[in-house]
N, CA, C and O of each residue as an XYZ file, in Angstrom:
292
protein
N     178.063    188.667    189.939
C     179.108    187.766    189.511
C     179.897    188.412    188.377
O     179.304    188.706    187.339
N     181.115    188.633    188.505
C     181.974    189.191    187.499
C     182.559    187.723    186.292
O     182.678    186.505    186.429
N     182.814    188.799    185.053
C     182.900    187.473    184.437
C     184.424    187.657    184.784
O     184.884    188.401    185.650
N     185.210    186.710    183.813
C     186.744    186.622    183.925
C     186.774    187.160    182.526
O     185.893    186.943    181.694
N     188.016    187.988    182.296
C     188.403    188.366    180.781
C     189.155    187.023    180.589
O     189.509    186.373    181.573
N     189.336    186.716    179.650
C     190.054    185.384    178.851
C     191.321    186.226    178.506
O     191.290    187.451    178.627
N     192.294    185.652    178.130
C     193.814    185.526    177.873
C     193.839    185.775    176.286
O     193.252    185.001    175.530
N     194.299    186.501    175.984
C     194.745    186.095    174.623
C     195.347    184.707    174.080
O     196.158    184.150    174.819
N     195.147    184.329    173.321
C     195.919    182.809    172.720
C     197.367    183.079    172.202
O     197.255    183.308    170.998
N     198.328    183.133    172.479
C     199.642    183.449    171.908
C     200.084    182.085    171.230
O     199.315    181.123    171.214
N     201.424    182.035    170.640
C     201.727    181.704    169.099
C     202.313    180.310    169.987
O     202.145    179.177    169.534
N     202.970    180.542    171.212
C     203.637    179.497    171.986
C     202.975    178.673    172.462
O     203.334    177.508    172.294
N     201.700    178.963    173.274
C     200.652    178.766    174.111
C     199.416    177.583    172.591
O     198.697    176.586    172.653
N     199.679    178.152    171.942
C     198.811    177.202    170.853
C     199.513    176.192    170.507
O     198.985    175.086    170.622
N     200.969    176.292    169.959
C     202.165    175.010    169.577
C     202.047    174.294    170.756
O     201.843    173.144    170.368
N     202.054    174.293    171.796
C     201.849    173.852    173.064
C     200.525    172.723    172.908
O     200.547    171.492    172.902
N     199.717    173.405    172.822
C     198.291    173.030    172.725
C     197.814    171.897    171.636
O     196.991    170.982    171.642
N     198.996    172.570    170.464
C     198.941    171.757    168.904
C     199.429    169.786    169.467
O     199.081    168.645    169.161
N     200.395    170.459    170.410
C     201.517    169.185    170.596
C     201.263    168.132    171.619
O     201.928    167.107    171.769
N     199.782    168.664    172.592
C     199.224    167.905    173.302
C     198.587    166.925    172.573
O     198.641    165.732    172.873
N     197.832    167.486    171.388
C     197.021    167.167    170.880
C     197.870    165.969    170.132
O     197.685    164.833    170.568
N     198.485    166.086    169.398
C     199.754    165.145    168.707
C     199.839    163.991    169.303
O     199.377    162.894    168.989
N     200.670    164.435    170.475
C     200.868    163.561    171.482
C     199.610    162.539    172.347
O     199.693    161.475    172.960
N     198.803    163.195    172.126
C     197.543    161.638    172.686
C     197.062    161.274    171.288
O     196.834    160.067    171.210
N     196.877    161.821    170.366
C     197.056    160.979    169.543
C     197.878    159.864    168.869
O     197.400    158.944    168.206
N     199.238    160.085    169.144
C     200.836    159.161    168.958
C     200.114    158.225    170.401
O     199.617    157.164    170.026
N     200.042    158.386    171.381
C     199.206    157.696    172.588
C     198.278    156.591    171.849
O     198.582    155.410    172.010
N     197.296    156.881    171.143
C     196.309    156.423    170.804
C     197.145    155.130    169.765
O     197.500    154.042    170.217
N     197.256    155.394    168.909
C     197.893    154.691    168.035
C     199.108    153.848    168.436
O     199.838    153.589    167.480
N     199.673    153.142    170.134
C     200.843    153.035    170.464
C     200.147    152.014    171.258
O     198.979    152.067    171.646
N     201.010    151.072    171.455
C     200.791    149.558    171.787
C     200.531    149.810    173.379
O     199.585    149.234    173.917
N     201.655    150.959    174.366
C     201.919    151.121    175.497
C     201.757    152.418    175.548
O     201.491    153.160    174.603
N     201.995    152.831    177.185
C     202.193    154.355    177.368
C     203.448    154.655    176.946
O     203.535    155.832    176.594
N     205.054    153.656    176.791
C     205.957    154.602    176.415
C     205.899    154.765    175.009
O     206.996    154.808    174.451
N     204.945    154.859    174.337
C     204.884    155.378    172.700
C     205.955    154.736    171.935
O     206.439    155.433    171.043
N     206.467    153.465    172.105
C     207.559    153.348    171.241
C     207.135    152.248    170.113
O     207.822    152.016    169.118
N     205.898    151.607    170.418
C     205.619    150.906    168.990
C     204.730    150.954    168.390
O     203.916    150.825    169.305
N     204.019    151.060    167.336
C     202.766    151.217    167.041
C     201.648    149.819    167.712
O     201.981    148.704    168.111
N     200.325    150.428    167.622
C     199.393    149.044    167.537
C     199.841    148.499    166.137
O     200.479    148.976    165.198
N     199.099    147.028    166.454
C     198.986    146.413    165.019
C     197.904    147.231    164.058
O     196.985    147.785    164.662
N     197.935    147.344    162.711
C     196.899    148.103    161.664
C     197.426    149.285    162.203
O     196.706    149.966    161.473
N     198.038    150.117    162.828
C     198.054    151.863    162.995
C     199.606    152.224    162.656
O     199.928    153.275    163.210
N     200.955    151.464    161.674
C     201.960    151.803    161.624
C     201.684    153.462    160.833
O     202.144    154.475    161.361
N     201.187    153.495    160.027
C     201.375    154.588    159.204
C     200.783    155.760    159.930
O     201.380    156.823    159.764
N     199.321    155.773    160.999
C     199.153    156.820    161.255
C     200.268    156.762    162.691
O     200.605    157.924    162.918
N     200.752    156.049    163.434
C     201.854    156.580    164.198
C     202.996    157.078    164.084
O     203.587    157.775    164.909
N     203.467    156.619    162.704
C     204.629    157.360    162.261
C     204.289    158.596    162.102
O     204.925    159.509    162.627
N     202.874    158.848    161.097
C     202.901    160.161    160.699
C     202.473    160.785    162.039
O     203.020    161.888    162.029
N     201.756    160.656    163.233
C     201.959    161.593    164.800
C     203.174    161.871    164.872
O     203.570    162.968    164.476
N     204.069    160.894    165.416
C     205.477    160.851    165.535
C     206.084    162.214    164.449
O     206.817    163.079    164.928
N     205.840    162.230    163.591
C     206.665    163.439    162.449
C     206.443    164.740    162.746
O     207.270    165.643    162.867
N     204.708    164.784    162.905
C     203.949    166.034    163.421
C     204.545    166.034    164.641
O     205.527    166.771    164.560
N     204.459    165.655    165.542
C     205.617    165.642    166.865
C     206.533    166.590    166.910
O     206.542    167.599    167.614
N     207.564    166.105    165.868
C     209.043    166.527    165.778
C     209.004    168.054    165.316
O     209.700    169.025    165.615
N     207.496    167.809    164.145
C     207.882    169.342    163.542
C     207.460    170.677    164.940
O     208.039    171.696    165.315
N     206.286    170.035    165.328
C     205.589    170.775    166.222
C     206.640    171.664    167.845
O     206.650    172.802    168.315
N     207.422    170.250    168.214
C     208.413    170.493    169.181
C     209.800    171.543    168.166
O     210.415    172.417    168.777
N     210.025    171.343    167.043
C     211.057    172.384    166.263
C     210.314    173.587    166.351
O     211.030    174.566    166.562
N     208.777    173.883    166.229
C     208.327    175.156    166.073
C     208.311    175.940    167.685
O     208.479    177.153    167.817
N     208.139    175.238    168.535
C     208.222    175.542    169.960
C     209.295    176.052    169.906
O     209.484    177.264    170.001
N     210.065    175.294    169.761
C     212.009    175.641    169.925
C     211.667    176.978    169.411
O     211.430    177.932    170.152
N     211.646    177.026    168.112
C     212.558    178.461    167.726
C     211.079    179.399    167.860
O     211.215    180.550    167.445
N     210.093    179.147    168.234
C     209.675    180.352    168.885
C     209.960    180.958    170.255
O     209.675    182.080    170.673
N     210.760    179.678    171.015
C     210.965    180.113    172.380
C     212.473    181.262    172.238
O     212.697    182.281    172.892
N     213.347    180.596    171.095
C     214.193    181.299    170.561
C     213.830    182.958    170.401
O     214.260    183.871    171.105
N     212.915    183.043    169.266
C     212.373    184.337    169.040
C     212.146    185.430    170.023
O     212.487    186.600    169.848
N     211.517    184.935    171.113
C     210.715    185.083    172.702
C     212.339    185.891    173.395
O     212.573    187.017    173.835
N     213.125    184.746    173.212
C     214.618    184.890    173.891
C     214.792    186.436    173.183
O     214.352    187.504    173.608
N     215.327    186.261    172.359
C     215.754    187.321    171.304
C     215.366    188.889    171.312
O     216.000    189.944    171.316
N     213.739    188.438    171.312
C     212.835    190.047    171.424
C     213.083    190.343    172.766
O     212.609    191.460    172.970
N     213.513    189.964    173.626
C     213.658    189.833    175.384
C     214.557    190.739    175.426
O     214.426    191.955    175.564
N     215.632    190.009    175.281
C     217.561    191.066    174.786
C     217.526    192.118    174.503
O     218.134    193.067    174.999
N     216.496    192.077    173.303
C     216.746    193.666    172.429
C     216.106    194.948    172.876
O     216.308    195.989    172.252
């Protein structure tokens, strides 16, 4: 039986990973599946998912940017 070599973890592939994680948590804390209100008692930790969210999806962005960039050159 051969093993499998594993993948390296890259910088995209983890923000990815970071933002799943975010995201069932914003899940968790949310009245419904469309995430738009908090439970009752969980306003503060859904806002703060929700923020981690935003930053997490900005770091995706401009690494996909970066990705773009080193591509070109």
């Amino acid at each position: 039986m051969k093993r499998q070599r594993r993948k390296n973890l890259n910088r995209l592939q983890l923000f990815k990973e970071i933002y799943e994680i975010f995201n069932h948590n914003l899940l968790c804390y949310s009245q419904d599946y469309l995430m738009q209100k908090p439970k009752v008692g969980y306003i503060r930790e859904w806002k703060k998912e929700q923020e981690k969210i935003k930053l997490i999806r900005k770091l995706i962005m401009e690494e996909k940017q970066r990705r773009n960039e080193k591509n070109e050159s």
